[in-house]
MARNU-101999 format. One record per atom (N, C-alpha, C): residue number from 0; residue in one letter; atom name; x, y, z. Coordinates in pm, 1 decimal. Layout:
REM MARNU-101999
NUM,A,CA,X,Y,Z
...
***
This chain:
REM MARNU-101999
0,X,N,84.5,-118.5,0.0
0,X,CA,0.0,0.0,0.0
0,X,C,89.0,124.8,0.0
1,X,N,86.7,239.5,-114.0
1,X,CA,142.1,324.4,-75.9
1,X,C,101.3,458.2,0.6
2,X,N,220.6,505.1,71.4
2,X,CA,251.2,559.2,219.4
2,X,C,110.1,707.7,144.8
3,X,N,59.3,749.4,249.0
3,X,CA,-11.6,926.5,245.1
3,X,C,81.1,1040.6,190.9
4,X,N,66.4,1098.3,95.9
4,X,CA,139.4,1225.0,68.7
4,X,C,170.1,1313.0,222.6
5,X,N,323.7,1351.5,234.8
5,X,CA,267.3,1472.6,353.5
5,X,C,364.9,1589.3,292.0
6,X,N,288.2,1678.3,305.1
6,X,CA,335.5,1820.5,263.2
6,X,C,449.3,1868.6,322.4
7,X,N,520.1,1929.3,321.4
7,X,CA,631.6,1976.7,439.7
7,X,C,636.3,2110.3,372.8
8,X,N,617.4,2183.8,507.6
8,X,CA,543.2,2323.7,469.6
8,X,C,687.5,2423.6,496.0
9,X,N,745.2,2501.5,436.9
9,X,CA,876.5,2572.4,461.1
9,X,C,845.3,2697.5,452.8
10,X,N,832.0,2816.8,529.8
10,X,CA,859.2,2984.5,481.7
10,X,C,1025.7,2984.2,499.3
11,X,N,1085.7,3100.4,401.7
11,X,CA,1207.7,3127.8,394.8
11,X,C,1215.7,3306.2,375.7
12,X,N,1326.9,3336.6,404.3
12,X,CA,1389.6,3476.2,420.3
12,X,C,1486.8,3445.3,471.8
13,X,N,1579.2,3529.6,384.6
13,X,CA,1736.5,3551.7,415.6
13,X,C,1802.3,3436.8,458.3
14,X,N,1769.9,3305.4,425.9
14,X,CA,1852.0,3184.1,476.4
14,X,C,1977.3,3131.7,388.7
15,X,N,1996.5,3199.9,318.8
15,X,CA,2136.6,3165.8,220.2
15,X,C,2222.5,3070.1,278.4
16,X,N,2263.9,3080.1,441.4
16,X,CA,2340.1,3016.1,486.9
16,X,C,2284.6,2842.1,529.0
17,X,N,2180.0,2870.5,530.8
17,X,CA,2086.3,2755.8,599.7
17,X,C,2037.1,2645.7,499.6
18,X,N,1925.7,2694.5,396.7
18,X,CA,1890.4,2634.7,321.0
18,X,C,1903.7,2509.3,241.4
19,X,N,2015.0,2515.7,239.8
19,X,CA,2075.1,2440.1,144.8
19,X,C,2091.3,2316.3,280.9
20,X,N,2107.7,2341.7,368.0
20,X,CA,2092.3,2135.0,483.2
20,X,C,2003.9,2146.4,473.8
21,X,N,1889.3,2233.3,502.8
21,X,CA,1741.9,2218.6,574.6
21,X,C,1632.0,2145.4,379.9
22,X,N,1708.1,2149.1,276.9
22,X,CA,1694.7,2133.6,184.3
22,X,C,1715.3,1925.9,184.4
23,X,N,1854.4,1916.5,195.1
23,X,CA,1969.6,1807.6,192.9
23,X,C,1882.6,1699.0,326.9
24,X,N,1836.5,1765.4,429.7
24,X,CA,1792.9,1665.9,489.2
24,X,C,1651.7,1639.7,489.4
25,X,N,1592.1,1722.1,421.2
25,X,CA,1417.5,1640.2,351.0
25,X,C,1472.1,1505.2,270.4
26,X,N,1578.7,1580.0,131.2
26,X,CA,1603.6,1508.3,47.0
26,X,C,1642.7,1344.3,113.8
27,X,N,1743.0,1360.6,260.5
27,X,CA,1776.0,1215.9,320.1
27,X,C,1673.2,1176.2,385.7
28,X,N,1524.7,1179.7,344.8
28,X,CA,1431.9,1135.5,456.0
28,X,C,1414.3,996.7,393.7
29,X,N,1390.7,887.9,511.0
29,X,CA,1358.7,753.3,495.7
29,X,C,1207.6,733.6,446.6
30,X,N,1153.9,839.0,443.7
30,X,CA,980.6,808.9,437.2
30,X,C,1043.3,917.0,305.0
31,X,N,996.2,875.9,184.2
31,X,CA,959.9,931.3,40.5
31,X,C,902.1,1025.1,-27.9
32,X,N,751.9,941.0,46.2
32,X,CA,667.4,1034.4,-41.7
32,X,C,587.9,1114.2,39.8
33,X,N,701.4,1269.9,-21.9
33,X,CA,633.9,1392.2,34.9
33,X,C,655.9,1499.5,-81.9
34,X,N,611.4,1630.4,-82.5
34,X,CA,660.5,1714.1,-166.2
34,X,C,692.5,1838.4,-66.9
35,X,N,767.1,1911.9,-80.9
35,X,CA,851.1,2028.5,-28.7
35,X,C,817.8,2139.1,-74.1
36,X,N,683.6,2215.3,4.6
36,X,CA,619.1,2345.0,-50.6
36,X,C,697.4,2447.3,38.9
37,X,N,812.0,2495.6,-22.8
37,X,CA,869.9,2669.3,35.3
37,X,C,800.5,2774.8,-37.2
38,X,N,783.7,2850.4,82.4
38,X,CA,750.0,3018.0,6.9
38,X,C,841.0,3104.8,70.9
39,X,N,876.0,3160.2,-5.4
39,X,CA,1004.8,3233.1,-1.6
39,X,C,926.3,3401.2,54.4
40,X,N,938.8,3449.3,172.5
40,X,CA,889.3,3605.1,212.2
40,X,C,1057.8,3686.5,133.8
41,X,N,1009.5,3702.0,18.5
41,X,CA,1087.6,3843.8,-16.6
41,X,C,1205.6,3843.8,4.4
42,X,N,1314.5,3711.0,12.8
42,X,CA,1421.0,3739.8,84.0
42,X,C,1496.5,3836.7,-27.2
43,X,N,1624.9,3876.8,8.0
43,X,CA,1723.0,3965.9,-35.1
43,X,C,1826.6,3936.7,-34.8
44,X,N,1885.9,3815.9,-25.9
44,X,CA,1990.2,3756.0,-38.0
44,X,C,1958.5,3602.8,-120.8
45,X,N,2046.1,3558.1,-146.7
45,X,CA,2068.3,3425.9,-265.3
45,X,C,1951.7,3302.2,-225.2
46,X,N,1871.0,3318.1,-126.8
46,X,CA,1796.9,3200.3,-73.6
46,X,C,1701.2,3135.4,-218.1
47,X,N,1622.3,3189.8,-284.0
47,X,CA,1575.2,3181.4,-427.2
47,X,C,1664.0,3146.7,-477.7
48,X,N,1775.9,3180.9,-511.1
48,X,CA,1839.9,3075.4,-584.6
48,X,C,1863.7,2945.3,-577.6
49,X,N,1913.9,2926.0,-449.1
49,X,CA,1965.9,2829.2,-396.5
49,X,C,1840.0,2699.7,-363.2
50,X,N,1695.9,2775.2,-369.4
50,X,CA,1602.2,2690.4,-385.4
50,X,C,1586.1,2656.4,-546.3
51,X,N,1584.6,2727.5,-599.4
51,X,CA,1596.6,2703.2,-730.4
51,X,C,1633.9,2603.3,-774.4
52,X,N,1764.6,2573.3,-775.1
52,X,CA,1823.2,2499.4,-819.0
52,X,C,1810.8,2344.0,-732.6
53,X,N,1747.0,2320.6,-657.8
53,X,CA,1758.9,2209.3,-582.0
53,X,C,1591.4,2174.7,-684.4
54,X,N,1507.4,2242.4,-688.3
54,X,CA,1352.7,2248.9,-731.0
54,X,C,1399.6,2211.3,-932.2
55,X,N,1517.3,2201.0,-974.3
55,X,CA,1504.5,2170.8,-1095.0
55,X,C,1560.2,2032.1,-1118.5
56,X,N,1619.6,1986.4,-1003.8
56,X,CA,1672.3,1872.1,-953.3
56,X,C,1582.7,1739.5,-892.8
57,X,N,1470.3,1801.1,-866.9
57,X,CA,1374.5,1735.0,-819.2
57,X,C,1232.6,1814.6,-746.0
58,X,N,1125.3,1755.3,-857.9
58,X,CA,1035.6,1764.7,-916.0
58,X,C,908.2,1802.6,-781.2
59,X,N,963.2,1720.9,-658.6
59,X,CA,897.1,1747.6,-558.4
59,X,C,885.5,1845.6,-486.9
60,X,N,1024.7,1954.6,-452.2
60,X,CA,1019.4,2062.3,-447.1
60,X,C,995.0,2134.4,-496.0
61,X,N,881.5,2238.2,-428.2
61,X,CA,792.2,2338.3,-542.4
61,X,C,837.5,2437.0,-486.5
62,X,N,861.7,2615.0,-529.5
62,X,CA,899.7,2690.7,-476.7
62,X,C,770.3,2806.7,-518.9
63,X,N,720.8,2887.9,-417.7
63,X,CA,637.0,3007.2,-435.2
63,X,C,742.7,3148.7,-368.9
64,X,N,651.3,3246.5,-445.7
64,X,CA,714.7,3373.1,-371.3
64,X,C,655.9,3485.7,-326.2
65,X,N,596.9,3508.8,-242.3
65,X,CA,515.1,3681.1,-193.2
65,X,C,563.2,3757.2,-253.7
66,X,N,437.7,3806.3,-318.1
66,X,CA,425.6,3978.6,-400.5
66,X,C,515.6,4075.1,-297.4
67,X,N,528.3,4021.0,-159.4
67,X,CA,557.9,4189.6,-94.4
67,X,C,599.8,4093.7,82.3
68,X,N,752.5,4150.8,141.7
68,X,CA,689.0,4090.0,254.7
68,X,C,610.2,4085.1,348.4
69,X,N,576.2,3994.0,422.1
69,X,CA,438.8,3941.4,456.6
69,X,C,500.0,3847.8,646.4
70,X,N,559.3,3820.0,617.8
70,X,CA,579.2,3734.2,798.8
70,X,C,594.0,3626.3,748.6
71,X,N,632.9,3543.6,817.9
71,X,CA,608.0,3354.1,858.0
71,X,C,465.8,3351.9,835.0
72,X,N,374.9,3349.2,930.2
72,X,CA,335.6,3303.9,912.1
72,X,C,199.5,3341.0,754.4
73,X,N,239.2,3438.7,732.6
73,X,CA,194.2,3459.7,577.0
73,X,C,269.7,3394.1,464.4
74,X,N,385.3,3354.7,497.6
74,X,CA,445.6,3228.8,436.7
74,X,C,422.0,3114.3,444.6
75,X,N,398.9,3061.6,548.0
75,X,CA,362.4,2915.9,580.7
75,X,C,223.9,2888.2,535.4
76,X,N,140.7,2956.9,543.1
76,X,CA,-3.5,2957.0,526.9
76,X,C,-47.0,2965.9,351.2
77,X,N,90.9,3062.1,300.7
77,X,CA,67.7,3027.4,131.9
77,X,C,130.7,2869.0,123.1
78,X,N,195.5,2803.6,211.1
78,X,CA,238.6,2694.0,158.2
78,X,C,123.5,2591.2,139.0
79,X,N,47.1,2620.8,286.1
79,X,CA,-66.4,2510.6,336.4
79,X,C,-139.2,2527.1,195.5
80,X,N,-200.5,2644.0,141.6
80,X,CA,-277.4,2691.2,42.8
80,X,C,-254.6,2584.6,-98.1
81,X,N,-118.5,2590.7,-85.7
81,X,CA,-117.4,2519.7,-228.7
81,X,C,-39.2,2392.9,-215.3
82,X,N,-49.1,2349.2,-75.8
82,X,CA,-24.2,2207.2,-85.0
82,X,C,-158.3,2085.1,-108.3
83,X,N,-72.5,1975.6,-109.9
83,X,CA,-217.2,1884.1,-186.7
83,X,C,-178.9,1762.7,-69.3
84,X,N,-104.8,1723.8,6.5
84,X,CA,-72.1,1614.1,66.5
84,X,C,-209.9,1592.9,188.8
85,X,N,-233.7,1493.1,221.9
85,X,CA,-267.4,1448.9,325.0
85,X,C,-248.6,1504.7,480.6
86,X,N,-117.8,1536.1,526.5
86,X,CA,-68.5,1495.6,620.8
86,X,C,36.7,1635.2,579.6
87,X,N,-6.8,1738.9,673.1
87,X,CA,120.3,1880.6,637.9
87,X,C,217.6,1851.6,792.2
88,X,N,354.1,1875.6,742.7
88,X,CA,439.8,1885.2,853.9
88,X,C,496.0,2029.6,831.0
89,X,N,572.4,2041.5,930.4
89,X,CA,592.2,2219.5,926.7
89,X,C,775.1,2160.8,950.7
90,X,N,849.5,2282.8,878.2
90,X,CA,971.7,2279.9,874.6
90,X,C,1023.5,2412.1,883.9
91,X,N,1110.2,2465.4,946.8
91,X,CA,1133.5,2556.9,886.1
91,X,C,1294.1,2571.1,835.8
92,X,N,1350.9,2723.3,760.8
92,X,CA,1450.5,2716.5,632.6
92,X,C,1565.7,2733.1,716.7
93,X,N,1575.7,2699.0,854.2
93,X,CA,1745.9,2732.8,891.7
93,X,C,1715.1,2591.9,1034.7
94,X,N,1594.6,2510.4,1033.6
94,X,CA,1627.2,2382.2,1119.1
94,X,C,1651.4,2242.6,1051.2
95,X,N,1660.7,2149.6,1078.7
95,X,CA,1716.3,2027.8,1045.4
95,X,C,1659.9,1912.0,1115.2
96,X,N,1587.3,1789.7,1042.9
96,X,CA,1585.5,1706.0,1086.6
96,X,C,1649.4,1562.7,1061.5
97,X,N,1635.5,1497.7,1140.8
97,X,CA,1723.5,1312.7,1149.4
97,X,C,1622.8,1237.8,1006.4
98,X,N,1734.2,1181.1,966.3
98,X,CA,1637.3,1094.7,862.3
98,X,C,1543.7,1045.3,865.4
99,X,N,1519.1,929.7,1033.4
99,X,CA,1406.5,869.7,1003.1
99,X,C,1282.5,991.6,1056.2
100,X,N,1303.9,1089.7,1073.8
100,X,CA,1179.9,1200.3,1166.7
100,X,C,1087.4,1121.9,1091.0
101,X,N,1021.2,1170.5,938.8
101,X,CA,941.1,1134.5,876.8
101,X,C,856.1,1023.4,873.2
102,X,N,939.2,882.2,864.0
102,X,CA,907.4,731.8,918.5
102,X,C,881.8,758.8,1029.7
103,X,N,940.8,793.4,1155.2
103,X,CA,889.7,745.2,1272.5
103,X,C,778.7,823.1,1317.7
104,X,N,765.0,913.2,1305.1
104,X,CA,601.8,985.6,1307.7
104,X,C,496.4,934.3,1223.1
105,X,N,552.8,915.4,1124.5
105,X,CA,389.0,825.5,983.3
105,X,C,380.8,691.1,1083.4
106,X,N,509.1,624.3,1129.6
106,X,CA,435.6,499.9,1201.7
106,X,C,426.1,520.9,1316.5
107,X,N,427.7,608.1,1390.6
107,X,CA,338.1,619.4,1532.1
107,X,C,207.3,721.6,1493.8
108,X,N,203.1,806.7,1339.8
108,X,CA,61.3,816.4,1342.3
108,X,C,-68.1,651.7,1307.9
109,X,N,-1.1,601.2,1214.8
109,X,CA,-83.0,483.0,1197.2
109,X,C,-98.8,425.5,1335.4
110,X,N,-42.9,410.0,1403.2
110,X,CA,-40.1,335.8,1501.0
110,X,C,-158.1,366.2,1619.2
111,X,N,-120.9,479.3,1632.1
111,X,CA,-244.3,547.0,1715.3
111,X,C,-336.9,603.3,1689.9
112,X,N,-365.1,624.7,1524.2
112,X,CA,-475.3,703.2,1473.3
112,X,C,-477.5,830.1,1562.5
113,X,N,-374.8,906.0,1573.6
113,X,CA,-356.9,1044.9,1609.7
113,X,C,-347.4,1141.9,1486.6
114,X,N,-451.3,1290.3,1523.4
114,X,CA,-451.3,1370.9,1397.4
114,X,C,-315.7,1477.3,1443.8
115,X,N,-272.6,1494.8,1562.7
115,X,CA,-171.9,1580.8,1571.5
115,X,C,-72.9,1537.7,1616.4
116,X,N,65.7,1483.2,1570.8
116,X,CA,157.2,1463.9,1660.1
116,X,C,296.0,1537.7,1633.2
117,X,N,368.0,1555.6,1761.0
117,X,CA,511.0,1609.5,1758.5
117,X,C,617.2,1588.1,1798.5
118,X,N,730.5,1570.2,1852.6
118,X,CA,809.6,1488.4,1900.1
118,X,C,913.9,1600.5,1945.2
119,X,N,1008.1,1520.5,2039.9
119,X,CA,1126.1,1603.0,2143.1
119,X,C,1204.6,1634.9,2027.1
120,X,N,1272.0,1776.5,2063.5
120,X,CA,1398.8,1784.4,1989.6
120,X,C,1507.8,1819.4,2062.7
121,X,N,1638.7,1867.2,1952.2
121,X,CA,1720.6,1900.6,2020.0
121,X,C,1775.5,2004.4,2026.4
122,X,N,1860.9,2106.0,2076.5
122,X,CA,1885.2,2288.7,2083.3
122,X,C,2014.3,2280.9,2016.8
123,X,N,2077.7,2321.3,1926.7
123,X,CA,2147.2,2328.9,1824.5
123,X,C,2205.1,2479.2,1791.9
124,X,N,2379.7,2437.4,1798.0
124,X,CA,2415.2,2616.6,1757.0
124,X,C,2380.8,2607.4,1652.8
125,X,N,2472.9,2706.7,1573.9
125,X,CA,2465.7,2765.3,1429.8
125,X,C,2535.7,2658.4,1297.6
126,X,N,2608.2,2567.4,1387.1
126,X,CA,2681.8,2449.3,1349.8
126,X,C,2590.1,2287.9,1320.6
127,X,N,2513.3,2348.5,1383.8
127,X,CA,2387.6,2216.1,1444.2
127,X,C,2475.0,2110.4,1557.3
128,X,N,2573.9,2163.1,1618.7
128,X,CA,2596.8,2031.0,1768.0
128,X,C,2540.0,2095.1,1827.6
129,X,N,2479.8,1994.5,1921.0
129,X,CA,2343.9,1950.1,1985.9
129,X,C,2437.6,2034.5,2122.7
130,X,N,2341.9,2126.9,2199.0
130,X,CA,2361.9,2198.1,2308.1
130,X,C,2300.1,2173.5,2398.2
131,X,N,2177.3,2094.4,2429.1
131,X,CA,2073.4,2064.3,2463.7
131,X,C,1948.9,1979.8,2460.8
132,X,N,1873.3,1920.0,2531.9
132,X,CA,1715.8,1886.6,2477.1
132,X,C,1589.7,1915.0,2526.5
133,X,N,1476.1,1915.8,2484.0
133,X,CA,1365.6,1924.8,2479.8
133,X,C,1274.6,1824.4,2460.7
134,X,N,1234.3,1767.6,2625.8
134,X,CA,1199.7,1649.4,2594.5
134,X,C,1025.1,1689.5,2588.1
135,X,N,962.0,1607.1,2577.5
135,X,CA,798.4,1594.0,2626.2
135,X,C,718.6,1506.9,2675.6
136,X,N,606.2,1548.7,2698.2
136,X,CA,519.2,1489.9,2781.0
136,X,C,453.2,1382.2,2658.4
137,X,N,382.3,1270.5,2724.5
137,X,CA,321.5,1195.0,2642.9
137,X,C,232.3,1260.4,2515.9
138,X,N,111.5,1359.9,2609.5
138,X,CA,8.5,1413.8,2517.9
138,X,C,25.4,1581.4,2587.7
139,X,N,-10.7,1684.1,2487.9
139,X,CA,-97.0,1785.0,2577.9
139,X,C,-202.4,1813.4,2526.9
140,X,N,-299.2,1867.5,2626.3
140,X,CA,-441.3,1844.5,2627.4
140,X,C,-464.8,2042.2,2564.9
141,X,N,-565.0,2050.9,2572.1
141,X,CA,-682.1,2196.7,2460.2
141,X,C,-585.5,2292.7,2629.9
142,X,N,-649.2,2237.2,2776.7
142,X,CA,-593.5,2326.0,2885.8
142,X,C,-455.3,2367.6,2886.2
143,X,N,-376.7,2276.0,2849.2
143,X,CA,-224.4,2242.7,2906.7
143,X,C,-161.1,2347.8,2756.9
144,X,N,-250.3,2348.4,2674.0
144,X,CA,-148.4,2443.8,2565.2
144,X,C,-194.4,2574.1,2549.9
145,X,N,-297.9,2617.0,2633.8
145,X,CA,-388.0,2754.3,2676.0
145,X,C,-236.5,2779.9,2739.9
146,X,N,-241.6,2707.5,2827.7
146,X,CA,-128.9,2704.3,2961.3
146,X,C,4.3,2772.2,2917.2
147,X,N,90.6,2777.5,2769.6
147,X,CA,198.5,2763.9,2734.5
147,X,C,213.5,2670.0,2605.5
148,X,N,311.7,2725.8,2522.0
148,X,CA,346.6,2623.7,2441.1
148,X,C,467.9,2568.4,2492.7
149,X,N,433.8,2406.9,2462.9
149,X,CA,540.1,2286.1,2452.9
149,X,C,542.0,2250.9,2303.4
150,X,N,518.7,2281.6,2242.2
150,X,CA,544.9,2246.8,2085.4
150,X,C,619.8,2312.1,1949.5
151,X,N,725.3,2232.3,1910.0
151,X,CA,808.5,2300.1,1854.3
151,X,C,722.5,2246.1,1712.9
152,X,N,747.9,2426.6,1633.4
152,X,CA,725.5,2394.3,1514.5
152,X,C,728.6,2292.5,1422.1
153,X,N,895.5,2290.6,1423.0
153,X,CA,920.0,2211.4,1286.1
153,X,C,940.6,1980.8,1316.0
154,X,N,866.6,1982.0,1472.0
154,X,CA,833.7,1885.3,1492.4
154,X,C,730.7,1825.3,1447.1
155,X,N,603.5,1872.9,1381.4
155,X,CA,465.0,1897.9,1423.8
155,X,C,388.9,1802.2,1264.2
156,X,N,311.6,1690.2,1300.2
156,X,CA,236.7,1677.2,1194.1
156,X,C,99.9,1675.3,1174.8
157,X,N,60.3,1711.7,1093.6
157,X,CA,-133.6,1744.2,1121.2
157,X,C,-234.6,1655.3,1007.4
158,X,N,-301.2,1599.6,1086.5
158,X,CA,-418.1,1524.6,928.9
158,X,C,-508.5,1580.7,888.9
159,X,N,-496.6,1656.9,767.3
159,X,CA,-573.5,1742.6,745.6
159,X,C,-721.0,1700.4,691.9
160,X,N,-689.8,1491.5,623.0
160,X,CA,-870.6,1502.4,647.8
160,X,C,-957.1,1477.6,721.5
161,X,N,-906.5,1456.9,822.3
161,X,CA,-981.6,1442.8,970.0
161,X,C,-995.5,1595.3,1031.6
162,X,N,-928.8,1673.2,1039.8
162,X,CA,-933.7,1805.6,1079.9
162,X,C,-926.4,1952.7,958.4
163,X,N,-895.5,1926.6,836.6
163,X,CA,-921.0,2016.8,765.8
163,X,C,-795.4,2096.5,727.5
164,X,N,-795.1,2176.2,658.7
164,X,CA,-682.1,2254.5,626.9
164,X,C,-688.0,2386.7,764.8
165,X,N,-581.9,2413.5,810.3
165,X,CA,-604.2,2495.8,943.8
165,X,C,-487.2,2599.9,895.3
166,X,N,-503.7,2718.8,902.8
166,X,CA,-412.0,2844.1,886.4
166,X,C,-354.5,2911.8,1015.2
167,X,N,-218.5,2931.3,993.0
167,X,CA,-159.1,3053.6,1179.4
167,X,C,-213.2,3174.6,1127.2
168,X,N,-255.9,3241.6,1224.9
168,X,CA,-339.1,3381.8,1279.1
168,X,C,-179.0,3448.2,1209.8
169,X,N,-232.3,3568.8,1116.4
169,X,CA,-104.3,3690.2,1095.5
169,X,C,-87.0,3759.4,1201.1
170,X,N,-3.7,3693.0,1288.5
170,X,CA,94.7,3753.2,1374.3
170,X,C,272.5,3698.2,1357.2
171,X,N,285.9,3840.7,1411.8
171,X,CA,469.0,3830.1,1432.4
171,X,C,544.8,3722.4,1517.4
172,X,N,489.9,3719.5,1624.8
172,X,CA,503.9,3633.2,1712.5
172,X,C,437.4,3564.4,1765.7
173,X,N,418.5,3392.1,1808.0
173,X,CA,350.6,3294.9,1873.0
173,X,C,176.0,3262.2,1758.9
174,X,N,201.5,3262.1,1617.8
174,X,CA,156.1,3195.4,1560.4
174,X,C,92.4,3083.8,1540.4
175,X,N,271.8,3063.3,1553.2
175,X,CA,192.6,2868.5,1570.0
175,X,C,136.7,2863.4,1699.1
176,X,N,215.5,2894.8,1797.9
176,X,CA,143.1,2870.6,1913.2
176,X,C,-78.2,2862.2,1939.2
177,X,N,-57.9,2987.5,1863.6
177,X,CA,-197.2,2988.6,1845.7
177,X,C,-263.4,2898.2,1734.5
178,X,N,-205.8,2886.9,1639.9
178,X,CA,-249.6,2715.6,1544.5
178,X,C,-284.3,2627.9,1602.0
179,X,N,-200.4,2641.6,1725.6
179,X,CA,-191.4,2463.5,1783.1
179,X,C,-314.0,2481.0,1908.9
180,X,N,-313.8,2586.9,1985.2
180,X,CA,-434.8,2606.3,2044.7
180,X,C,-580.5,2585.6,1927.0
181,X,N,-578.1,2621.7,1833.6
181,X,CA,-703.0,2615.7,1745.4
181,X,C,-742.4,2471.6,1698.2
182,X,N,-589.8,2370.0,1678.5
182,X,CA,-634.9,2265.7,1622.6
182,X,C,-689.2,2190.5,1738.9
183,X,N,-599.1,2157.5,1859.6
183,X,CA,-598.2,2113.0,1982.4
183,X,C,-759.5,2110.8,2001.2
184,X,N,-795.6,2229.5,2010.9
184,X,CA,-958.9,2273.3,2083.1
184,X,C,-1032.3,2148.6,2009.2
185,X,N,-1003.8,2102.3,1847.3
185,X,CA,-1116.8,2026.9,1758.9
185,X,C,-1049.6,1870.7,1824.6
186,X,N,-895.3,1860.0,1861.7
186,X,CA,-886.3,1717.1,1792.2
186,X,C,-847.2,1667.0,1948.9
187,X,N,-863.5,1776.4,2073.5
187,X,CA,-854.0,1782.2,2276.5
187,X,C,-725.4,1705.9,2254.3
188,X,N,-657.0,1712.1,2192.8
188,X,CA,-499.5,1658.4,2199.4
188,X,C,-418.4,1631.9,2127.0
189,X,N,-264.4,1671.2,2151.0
189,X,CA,-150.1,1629.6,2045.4
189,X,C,-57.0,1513.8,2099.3
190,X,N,-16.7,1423.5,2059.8
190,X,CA,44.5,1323.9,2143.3
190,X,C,202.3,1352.8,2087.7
191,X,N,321.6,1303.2,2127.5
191,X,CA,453.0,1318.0,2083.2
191,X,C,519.0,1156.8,2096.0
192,X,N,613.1,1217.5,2042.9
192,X,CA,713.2,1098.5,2060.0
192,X,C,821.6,1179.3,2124.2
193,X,N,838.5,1119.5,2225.9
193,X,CA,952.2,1217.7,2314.7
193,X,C,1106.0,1102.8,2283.7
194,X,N,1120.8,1136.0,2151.8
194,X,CA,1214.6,1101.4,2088.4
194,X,C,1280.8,1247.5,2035.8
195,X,N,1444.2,1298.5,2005.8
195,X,CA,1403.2,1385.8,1946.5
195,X,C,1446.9,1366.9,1782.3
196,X,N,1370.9,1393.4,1720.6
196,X,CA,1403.7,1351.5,1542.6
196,X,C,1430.4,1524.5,1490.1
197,X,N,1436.6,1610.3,1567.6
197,X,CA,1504.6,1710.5,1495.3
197,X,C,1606.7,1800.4,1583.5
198,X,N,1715.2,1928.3,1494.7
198,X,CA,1772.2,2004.2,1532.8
198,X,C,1668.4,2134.6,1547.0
199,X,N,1664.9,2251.3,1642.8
199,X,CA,1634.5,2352.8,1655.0
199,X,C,1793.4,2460.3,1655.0
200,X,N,1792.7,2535.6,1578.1
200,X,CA,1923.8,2564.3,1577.5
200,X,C,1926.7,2713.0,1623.3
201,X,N,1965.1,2755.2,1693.0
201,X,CA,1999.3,2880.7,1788.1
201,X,C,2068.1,2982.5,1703.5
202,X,N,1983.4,3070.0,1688.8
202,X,CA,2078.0,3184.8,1609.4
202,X,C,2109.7,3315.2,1670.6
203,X,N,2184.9,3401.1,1617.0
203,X,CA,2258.0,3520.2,1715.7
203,X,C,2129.6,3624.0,1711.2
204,X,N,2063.4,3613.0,1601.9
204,X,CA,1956.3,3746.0,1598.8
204,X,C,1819.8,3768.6,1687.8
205,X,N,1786.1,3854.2,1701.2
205,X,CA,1700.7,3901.0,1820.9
205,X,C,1544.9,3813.6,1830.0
206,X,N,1532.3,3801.3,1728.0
206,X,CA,1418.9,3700.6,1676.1
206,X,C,1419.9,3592.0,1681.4
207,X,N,1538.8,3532.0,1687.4
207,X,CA,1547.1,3407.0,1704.6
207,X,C,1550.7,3368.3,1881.9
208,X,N,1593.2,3485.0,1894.6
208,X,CA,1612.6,3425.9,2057.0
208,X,C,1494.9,3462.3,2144.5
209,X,N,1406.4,3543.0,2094.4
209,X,CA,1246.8,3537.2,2129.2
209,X,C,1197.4,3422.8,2102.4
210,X,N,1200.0,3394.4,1993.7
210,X,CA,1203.6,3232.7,1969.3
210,X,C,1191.3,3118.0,2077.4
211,X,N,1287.3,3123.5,2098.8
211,X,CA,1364.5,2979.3,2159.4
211,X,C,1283.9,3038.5,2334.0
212,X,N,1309.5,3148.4,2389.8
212,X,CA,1169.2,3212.4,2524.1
212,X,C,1063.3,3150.4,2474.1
213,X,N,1005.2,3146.7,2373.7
213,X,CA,847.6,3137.6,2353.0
213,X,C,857.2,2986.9,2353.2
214,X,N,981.1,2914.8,2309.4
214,X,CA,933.0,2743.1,2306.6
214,X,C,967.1,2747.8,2463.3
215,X,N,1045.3,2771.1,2518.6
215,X,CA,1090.5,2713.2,2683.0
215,X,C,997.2,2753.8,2771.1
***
């Protein structure tokens, strides 16, 4: 039987430096069949290119681009728009995940017939060695993510025909956070694998390190 399409949803800006692993390790995923929807917010440095050329290389990576910039999550949300998969995972253009991430989430979703799941990761310099982890709890419940987010983005997979296509609120900050409160409320829980199958990678800029406050 072949595996569910899952989307892997990417916004990008200014990742020139990044791109190109966060590219390299979809491409090493043990689970196949997915396609790689980036939308590029307006960057200003070589990141379009460098998608470019990976997207003429293979057919699965699709690349879009905003008329004007727009945020994350006005990026991510054109991705959801024009993806077609089953099953959207969220990535984003300067983190990294372990080969099997993909496999081992599709078989602990079959397994449990869960519509949301996410898994532990790990805190990562600019190098990606591992500085840290982020483990989790079995499930959190609609209360427990009112409460705070425990959920890292680019862990995160969603079934969209059991729950629908779901969009992040245009905000600057804690987006997803609020996604995951919206889906949570329909599906009263996200379960994890407190395994961690990805890098979160720590960057010097001010945004990023709001960031990494808003996951802890």
């Amino acid at each position: 039987m072949k595996s569910p399409l899952v989307s892997i949803i990417v916004p990008t800006y200014n990742v020139e430096k990044y791109i190109a692993q966060t590219i390299e390790c979809v491409l090493s995923q043990t689970f196949i069949n997915w396609e790689l929807v980036i939308t590029d917010d307006c960057s200003k440095d070589s990141t379009v290119k460098i998608i470019e050329s990976y997207a003429k290389e293979d057919e699965r990576i699709k690349l879009h681009i905003l008329s004007q910039n727009s945020g994350a999550a006005a990026a991510r949300n054109n991705s959801i728009e024009k993806s077609v998969g089953r099953y959207i995972a969220f990535l984003d253009g300067d983190d990294w995940w372990y080969p099997e991430k993909l496999e081992k989430q599709m078989n602990f979703i079959r397994q449990t017939h869960c519509e949301f799941c996410f898994t532990a990761f790990e805190y990562a310099d600019e190098e990606l060695n591992v500085i840290g982890v982020s483990h989790k709890p079995k499930k959190i419940t609609y209360r427990d993510i009112k409460l705070g987010c425990n959920i890292g983005t680019p862990g995160v997979i969603v079934d969209t025909l059991r729950i629908g296509k779901m969009y992040m609120p245009n905000m600057k900050v804690s987006e997803d956070w609020s996604l995951w409160i919206n889906i949570i409320e329909k599906t009263r829980a996200a379960y994890s694998i407190n395994e961690p199958l990805w890098k979160y990678r720590i960057l010097s800029n001010s945004l990023s390190r709001n960031k990494i406050r808003l996951i802890k």
